[in-house]
N, C-alpha and C positions, 0 to 999 in steps of 0.2 A: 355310293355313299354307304357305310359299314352302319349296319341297323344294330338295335340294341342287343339283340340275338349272335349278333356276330361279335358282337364286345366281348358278351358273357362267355362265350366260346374263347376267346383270344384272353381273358383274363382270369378264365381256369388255367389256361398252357402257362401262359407267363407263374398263377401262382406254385402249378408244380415246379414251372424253373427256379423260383425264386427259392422254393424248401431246399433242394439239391445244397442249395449256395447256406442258406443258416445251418445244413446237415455239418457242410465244411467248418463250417466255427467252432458249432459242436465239439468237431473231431478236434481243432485244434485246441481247443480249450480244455477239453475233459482228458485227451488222452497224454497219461505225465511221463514226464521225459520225450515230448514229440521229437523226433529228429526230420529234418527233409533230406536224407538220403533216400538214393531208389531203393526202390522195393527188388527184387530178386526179380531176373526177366519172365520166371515162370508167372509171378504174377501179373506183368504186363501183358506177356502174350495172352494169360488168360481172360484178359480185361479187353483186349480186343476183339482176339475169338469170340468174346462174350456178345461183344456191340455188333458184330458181323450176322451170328448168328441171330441178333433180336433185331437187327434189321432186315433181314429176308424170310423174318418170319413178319415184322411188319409191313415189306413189300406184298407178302403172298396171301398173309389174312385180315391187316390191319383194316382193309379199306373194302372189304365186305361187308355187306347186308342185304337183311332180307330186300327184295325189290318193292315196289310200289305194286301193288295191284291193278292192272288198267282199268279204268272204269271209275276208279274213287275218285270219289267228290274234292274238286282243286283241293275245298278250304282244307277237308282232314287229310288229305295226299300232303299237303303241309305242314298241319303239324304234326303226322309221320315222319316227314322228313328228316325237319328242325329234332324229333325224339333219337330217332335211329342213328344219327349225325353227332350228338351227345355221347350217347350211349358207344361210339364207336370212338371219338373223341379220348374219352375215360379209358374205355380200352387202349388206346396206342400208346396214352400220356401215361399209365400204368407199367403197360410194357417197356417203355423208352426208361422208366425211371431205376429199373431191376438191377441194375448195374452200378449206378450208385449206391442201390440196398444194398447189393454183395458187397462191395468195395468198404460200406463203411461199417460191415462186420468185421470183413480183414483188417480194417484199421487198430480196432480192437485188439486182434488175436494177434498180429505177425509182432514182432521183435524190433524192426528196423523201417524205418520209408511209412511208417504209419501214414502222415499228414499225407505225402505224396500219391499214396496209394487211391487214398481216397480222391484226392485231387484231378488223377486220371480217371476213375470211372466216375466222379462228374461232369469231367471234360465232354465224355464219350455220353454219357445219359442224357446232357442239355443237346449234346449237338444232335445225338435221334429226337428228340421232343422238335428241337429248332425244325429239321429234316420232316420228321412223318407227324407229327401230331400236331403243332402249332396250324392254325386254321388259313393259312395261306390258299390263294386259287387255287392253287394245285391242285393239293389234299382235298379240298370241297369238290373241285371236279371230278376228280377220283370218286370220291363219296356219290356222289350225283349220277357219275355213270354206272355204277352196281343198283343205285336206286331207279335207275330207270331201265336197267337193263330188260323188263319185262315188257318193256313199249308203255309205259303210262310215264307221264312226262311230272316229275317233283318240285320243280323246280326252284332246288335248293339252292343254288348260287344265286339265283333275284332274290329269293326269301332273307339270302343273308346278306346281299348288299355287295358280293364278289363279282369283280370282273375279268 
């Protein structure tokens, strides 16, 4: 059963998802004469490279942290966990979201595909947040296994209610 700790976790993620989506209104609203033509493939490819790249920098660092200390007392090895878990959380949901920042400054700048532009690199920002940040088993086990990787046991997937 998903404890209140895993809510607030799950309803940071969802709230970065959800700014992504008012970013898009935004763009549609403020930028005049929007067209939904494409944008030039140089910026599509660069929209992907982008999300490629920020996602095997989220495989490689996203899901580090310092370990638990062996020895520490369950209760504060806990709420170390539940901290460094956050703190790692912000981190990915941060990273995941760079790609819509870029996308919705070329909305601004480019000529043509404004709306559209923007549209793909939030396509590609929600599905890294969906992917590496949203607090799914996964990602906590991930999380769990760098925090224990020291041999003292965190145990953050019970603390959050994951199975």
């Amino acid at each position: 059963m998903p404890t209140p700790a895993l809510r607030t976790a799950q309803m940071m993620a969802l709230a970065f998802m959800s700014m992504v989506v008012v970013l898009g209104v935004v763009v549609y609203l403020s930028v005049p004469d929007a067209d939904l033509a494409l944008p030039s493939t140089y910026v599509i490819g660069g929209q992907v490279v982008a999300g490629v790249v920020i996602a095997l920098v989220l495989s490689t660092i996203g899901f580090r942290v310092a370990p638990i200390t062996p020895g520490t007392d369950p209760e504060k090895a806990k709420g170390e966990a539940l901290q460094k878990h956050q703190m790692s959380l912000i981190l990915r949901l941060v990273l995941s979201e760079l790609v819509a920042l870029v996308s919705l400054a070329l909305a601004f700048i480019l000529t043509e595909g404004q709306v559209v532009t923007y549209l793909i690199g939030a396509a590609i920002s929600v599905l890294l947040m969906a992917l590496f940040a949203y607090p799914s088993a996964g990602n906590v086990g991930r999380v769990e296994a760098s925090l224990d990787s020291a041999g003292a046991q965190s145990r953050l997937a019970d603390t959050l209610g994951v199975i």
